[in-house]
Every structure is written in C-alpha cells, then in structure tokens.
C-alpha positions in Angstrom: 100.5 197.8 52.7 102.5 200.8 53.8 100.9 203.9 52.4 103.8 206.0 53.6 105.3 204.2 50.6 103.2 205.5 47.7 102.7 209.1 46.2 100.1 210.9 48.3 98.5 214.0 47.7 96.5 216.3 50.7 93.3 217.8 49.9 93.0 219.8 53.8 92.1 223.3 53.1 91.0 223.2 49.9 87.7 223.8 48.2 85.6 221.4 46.3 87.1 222.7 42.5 90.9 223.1 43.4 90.2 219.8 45.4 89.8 217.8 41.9 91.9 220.4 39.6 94.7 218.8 42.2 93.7 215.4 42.2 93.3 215.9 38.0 97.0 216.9 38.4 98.2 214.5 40.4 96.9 211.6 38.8 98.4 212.4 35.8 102.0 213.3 37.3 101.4 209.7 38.4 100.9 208.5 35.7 104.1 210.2 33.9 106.2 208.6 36.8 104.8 205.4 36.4 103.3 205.0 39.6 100.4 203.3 39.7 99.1 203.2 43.4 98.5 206.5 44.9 96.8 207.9 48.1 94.2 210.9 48.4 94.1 212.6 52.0 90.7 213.8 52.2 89.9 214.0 56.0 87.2 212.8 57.9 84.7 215.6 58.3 81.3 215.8 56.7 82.6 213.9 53.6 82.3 217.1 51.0 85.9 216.7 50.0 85.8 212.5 50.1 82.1 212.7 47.8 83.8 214.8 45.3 87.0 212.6 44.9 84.7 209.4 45.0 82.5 211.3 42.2 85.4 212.2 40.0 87.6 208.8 40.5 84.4 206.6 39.2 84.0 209.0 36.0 87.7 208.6 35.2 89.2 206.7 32.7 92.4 206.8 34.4 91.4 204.6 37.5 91.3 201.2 37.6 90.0 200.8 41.3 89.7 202.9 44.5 88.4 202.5 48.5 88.8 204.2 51.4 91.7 203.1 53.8 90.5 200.5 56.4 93.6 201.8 58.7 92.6 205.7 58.4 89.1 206.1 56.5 90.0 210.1 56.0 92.4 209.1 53.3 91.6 206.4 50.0 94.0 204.4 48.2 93.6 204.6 44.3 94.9 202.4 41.9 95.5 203.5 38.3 95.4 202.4 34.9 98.9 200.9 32.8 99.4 202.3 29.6 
C-alpha cells in the first residue's frame, strides 16, 4: 500500500479540539470526493493527538475501520464508509 497515494491530512501543531474539528472536516471532504481510504498524521509523541483521533474514529458512524501504520506508527490509515 502506498500511503503517498491517498488523501492525508497533518494534525502537527494543533491542539486536541482543532485536532478533530480538522479530522471532522476532512472525513467528510472525503467523503464528498469519494475517497474512501484516507491517512491521519498524528506523530509519535506522548499519544495526546493519536488517543483523541482513536477516540473520535470508534464513535463515528462514518468509519468503517482504522489502525495505526505498521511502516510509520505516527500516522493511521482509516477506511471509510460507502454511501
């Protein structure tokens, strides 16, 4: 799988709330483009940004799966829903 191939969206340097606001966003301009696999950057660090994806990826009815890259664990490859 080459990630460098699917929509990805960089969470560095943002806080915990414009984290998701972003990710809310993105998934849903996804969605509109009809692209169903898309990658989250969330770096490595102490996992703040990476618990809050994880948090808001498992309450959404949007996802249909998601895990961390096996190639670069600071980044997680999310699939989406078809409508």
């Amino acid at each position: 799988m080459i990630l460098s191939s699917y929509p990805t969206l960089d969470l560095h340097g943002f806080d915990r709330e414009y984290a998701m606001y972003r990710v809310d966003e993105f998934i849903n301009d996804s969605l509109k483009q009809k692209k169903y696999t898309i990658v989250v950057i969330h770096g490595m660090g102490e996992g703040i940004l990476r618990n809050s994806l994880y948090n808001y990826l498992k309450k959404s009815k949007k996802v249909l799966d998601y895990h961390t890259d096996p190639v670069n664990t600071g980044s997680t490859i999310i699939r989406l829903i078809k409508k």
